[in-house]
N, C-alpha and C positions, 0 to 999 in steps of 0.2 A: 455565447457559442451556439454554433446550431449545424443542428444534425448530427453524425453518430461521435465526431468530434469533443463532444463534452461527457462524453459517457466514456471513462476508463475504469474495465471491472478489477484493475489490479488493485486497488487503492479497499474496494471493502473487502474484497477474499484475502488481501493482504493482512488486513486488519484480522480477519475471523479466524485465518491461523493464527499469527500473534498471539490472540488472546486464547485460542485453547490449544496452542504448544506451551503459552504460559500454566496455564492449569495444569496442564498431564505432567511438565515438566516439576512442579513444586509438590503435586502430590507422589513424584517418584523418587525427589528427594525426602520428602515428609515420612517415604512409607520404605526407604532404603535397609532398613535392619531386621525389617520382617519376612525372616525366612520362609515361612509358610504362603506367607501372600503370593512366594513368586516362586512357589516347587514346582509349577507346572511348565514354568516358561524354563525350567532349571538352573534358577537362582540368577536369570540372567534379568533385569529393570530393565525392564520393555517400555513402562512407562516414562522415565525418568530422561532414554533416548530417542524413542518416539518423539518426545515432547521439545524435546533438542532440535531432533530433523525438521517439525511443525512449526518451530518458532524462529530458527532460519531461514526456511523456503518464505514466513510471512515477512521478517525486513525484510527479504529479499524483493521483497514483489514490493514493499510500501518504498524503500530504497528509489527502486526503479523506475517508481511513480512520480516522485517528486520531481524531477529534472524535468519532466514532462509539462509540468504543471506549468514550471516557472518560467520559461522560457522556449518559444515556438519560432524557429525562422519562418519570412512569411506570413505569421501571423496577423488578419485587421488590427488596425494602430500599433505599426510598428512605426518602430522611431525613426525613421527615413523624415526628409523634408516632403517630399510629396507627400505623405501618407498625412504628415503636419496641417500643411495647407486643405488638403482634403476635409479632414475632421474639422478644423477652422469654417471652410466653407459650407458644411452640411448644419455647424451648428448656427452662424449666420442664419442662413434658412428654414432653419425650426426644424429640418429634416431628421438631427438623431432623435434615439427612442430612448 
């Protein structure tokens, strides 16, 4: 791939929340019974839904990505017969890289 085409930033940010919606969200279940931890927030686990919202919005964005990946209409070497013939004929001539 070349140019800005191969670069999709959903696939690491997607990842970076995933994994710390995963944290926030197991240390808010880990840390659910401790009243004192969460008087300020007024016993509401901030952590626990936080880490919920963090770890949704990250499938959401790796979800998103994938479909991306796999399949591009238009895409070089797609599976057309000209496109066939094409990549036949460049490799014939030493032309791919």
């Amino acid at each position: 791939m070349s140019g800005s085409a191969g670069l999709d930033v959903r696939l690491p940010i997607g990842g970076l929340f995933t994994v710390l919606g995963l944290i926030l969200t197991v240390y808010g279940a880990l840390t659910a019974g401790n009243v004192v931890h969460y008087a300020r927030s007024l016993s509401f686990n901030i952590n626990l839904w936080w880490g919920l919202v963090m770890l949704a919005f990250g499938l959401g964005l790796l979800l998103s990505a994938t479909p991306y990946r796999r399949s591009r209409p238009g895409a070089p070497g797609a599976s057309s017969a000209e496109a066939r013939a094409i990549e036949e004929r460049e490799r014939r001539r030493g032309l791919e890289r």
